[in-house]
C-alpha positions, 0 to 999 in steps of 0.5 A: 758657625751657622749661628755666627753666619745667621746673625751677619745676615741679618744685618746684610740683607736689612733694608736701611743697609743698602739704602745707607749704601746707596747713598755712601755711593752716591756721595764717593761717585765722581760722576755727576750722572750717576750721583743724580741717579744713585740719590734718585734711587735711593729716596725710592728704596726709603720710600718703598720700603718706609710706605705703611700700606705695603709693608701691611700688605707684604705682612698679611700675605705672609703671615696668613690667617690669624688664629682664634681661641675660640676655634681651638679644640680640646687641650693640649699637653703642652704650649710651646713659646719659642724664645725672642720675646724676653730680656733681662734689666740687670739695672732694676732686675726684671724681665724685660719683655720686647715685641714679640712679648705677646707669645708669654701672654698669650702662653698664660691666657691659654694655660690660664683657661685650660687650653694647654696643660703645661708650658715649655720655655724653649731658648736659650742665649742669642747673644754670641758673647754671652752664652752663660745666661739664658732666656729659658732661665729668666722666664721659667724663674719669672713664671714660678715667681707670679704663682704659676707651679713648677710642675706646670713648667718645662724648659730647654735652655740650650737653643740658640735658633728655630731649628734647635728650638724644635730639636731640643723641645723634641728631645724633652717632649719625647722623653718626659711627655711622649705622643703629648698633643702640643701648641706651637706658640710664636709670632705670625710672621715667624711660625712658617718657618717654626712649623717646618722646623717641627715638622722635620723633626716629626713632633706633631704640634698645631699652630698658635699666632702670636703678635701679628705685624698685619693689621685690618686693611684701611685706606689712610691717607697717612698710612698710603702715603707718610712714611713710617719708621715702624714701616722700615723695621717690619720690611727688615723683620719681614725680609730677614724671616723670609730669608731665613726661611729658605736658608733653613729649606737649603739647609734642610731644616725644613 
């Protein structure tokens, strides 16, 4: 039900949702006062939240600060990837990696460079229809199909969310690797929530950031003040983690 309940919110609370409703309102008032008022809203809220420079801004602070490899000390047991990064093109059979694809590369440079001894896929399947075919399959088999030994490789295919993400990855860390040293690898924006979500479940992991949404401050004409479509998708990305994050606090998750 929460799983159900999660994917509902995400829509909800997406700004381009209530824009869209704003206008829907606006078009079905029959008063003119406040047509002209909802419409007038309305192109502030797309403005506000299509500006580039705030949602970097809003980003940044959320994000906190990066992570640099060479800071990271001795070698962990095992990296962590939470899942969300892949899916699978059943038209030319391959991988497919999204934007948060980072977290496998990164994941790979660590392995390759002997930062972490082992890498554990954690996710399964986020689709509410689909259950039989899981993420953690797909990158485990593509992994070991690009030479990296199975030996090296831990999967859990069961999680559908953060908060199974650290109960299943506990379950299998604790089992087959107990007191391991881990690196919790996942987006930026992400990992607040991911590290509470460990921490709840008392296995001892330090933070990797992966593909952070903020970038380096500059004072772009364009970026100040085009809007951006890439914008409007990090505000939704942005709002629906932070919305998640305290439903997890209220769940107690965290």
């Amino acid at each position: 039900m929460f799983f159900i309940f999660s994917k509902i919110l995400s829509f909800v609370i997406a700004p381009l949702f209530w824009i869209l409703l704003i206008f829907l309102w606006a078009i079905v008032t029959k008063s003119q006062t406040k047509r002209k008022r909802l419409l007038i809203f309305g192109f502030i809220l797309a403005y506000i939240f299509s500006n580039a420079f705030l949602s970097d801004e809003f980003a940044r602070k959320w994000e906190g600060a990066r992570t640099e490899n060479n800071k990271i000390a001795g070698t962990y047991d095992v990296g962590i990837v939470l899942g969300g990064f892949a899916s699978y093109d059943t038209l030319s059979n391959t991988l497919k990696l999204n934007e948060s694809g980072d977290r496998i590369w990164q994941a790979l440079y660590l392995y390759k460079t002997g930062k972490i001894k082992k890498i554990l896929i954690s996710g399964g399947s986020g689709s509410i229809l689909h259950r039989k075919v899981t993420e953690g399959d797909r990158v485990f088999n593509y992994l070991a199909e690009i030479d990296i030994p199975k030996s090296d490789l831990m999967m859990e295919a069961v999680s559908r969310n953060t908060r199974e993400n650290a109960v299943e990855s506990a379950k299998l860390i604790n089992k087959e690797l107990p007191d391991a040293k881990c690196l919790l690898i996942t987006s930026a924006f992400h990992m607040k929530r991911a590290m509470g979500c460990y921490n709840k479940v008392h296995l001892n992991v330090t933070p990797y950031k992966t593909d952070f949404m903020s970038e380096q401050r500059v004072w772009d004409p364009d970026k100040l003040l085009v809007p951006s479509t890439e914008a409007l998708n990090g505000w939704s990305k942005l709002i629906r983690e932070i919305v998640g994050y305290y439903t997890y606090k209220l769940a107690g998750y965290i």
